[in-house]
Wavefront OBJ file of the C-alpha trace (Angstrom):
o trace
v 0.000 0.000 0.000
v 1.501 4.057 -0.725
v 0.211 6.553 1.209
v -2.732 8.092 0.191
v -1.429 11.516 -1.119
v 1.578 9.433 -2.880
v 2.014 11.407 -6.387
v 2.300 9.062 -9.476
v 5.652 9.718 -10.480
v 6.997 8.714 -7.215
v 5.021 5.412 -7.106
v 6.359 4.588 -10.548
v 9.778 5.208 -9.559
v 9.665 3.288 -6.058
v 8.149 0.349 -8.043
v 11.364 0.585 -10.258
v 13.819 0.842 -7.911
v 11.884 -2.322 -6.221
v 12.239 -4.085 -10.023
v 15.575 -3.489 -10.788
v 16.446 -4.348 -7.076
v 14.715 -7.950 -7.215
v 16.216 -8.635 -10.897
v 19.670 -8.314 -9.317
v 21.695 -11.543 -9.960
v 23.407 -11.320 -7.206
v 20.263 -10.802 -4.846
v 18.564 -13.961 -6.539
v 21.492 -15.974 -6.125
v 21.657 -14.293 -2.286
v 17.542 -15.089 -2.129
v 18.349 -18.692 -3.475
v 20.953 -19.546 -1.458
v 19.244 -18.458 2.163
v 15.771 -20.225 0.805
v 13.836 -16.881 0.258
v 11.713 -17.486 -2.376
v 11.292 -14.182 -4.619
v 7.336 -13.546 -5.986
v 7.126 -10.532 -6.384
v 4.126 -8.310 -6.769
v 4.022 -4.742 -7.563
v 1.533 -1.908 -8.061
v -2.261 -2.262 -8.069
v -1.942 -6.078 -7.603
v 0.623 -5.035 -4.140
v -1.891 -2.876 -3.022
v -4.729 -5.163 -2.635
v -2.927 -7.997 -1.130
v -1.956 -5.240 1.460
v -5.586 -4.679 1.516
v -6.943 -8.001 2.401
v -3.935 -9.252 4.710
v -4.472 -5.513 6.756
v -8.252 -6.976 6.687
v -7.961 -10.500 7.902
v -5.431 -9.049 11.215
v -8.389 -6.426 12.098
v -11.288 -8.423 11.638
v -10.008 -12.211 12.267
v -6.574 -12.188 14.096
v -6.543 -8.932 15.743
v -10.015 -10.187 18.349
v -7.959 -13.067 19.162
v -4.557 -11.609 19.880
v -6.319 -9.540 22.402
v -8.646 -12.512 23.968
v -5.442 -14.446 24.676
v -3.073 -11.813 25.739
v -5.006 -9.903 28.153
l 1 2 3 4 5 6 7 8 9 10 11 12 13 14 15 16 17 18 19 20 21 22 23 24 25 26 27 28 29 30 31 32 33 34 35 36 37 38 39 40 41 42 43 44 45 46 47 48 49 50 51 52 53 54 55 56 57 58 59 60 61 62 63 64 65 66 67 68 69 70
């Protein structure tokens, strides 16, 4: 998710940066190697699996963090 106010051209140039970083041989050999698999997801697709995983911890997790903790 970007923050609401985030202008365009910034949001296309973080989701560059974030490109060129993952493409990196040397990262995917370094995300090999250490078993992190790489799947990335980036703009509009990014921003609603932010959605729904910020959805499932309010409305299903969050209730019963706080029943067994307090």
């Amino acid at each position: 998710m970007k923050p609401p106010a985030l202008p365009e051209e910034i949001k296309g140039l973080l989701i560059a940066t974030f490109k060129k970083a993952l493409n990196d041989k040397e990262f995917q050999t370094w995300a090999k190697k250490s078993g992190f698999p790489l799947s990335p997801i980036y703009g509009n697709e990014a921003d609603r699996v932010a959605k729904r995983m910020l959805k499932l911890y309010q409305e299903d997790l969050k209730p019963l963090l706080e029943k067994y903790l307090s």
